[in-house]
N, C-alpha and C positions, 0 to 999 in steps of 0.2 A: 635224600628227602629235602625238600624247599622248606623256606622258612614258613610260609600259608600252612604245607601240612604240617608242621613240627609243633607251631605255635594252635592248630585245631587238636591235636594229638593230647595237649599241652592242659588243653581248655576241657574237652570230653572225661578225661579224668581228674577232675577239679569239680567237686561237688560240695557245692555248700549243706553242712548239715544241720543244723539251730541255730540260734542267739543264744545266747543266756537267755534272754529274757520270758522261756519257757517255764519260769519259776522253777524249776527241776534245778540244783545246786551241779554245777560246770567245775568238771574234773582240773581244768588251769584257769578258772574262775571268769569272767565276762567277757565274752569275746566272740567272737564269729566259726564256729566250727569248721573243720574243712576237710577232703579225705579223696583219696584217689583210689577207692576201694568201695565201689557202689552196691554191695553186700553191707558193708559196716552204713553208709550212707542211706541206706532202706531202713537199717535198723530203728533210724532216729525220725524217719520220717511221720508224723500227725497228721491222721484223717480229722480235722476239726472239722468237717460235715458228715455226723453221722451212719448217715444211710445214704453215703456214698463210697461207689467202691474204689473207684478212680482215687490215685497218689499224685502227688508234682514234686520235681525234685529241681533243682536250679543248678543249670552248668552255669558256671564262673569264670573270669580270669580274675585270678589269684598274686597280687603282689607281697611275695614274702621277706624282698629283701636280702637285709642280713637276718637269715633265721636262730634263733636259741635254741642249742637241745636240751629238752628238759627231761630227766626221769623220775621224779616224782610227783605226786599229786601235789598243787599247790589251790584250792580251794577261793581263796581270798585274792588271787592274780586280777589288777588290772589293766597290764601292759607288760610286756615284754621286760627284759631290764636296758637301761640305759645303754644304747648302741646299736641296738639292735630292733627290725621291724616288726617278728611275728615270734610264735612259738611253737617248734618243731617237739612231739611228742616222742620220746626212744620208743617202742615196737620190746614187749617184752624177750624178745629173742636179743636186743639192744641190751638190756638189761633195765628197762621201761618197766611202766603199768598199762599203755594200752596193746591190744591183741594186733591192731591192723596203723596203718599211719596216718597222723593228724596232725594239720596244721591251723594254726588259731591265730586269727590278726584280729589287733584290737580297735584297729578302725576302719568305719564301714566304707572312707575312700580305697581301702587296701580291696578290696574285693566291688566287682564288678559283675552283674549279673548279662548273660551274652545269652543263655537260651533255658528252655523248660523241657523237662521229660513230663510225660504225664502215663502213668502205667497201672494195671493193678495186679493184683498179687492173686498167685493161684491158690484156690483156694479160700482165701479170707473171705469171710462175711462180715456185713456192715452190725454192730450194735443193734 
């Protein structure tokens, strides 16, 4: 595989999932959600227009760095600890709290936004 495909491979599975600033309180506390698991990444996804049915998701390229593995909740997180760029969530099979993997950088130069899905969901209805 070339580095073009490796590095789109790279990016397709790199989905940004919120900010914090959802007001909804952030399982390792402000920071940029991120997940390579576009099932868990639907989950989080906000229709903020009503009676619309259409979703937008954002592929990213994701720089993580030196990652942290963290397995518990830390609520109050505004960075990583000292050495390190992002925060790698353990996968309750890890011995974690979350179900699928998440990566969380705390600033918004770590994350690059490179394309848009736009989809809707079978099924759903608008409010």
């Amino acid at each position: 595989m070339n580095h073009v495909a490796a590095e789109l491979l790279y990016v397709i599975f790199n989905f940004i999932i919120i900010a914090s600033s959802s007001g909804r309180p952030r399982i390792f506390g402000s920071g940029i959600y991120t997940t390579p698991t576009s099932s868990n990444a639907d989950t989080n996804v906000r229709n903020h227009h009503l009676r619309s049915r259409i979703h937008v998701m954002l592929l990213c390229h994701v720089f993580t760095g030196r990652s942290e593995k963290v397995y518990r909740e830390d609520y109050n997180r505004m960075a990583p600890s000292d050495g390190h760029d992002s925060v790698e969530a353990a996968t309750r099979r890890e011995g974690g709290v979350v179900n699928y993997p998440l990566t969380v950088v705390y600033r918004e130069s770590h994350i690059i936004p490179v394309g848009l899905i736009t989809y809707t969901r079978e099924g759903w209805q608008p409010r």
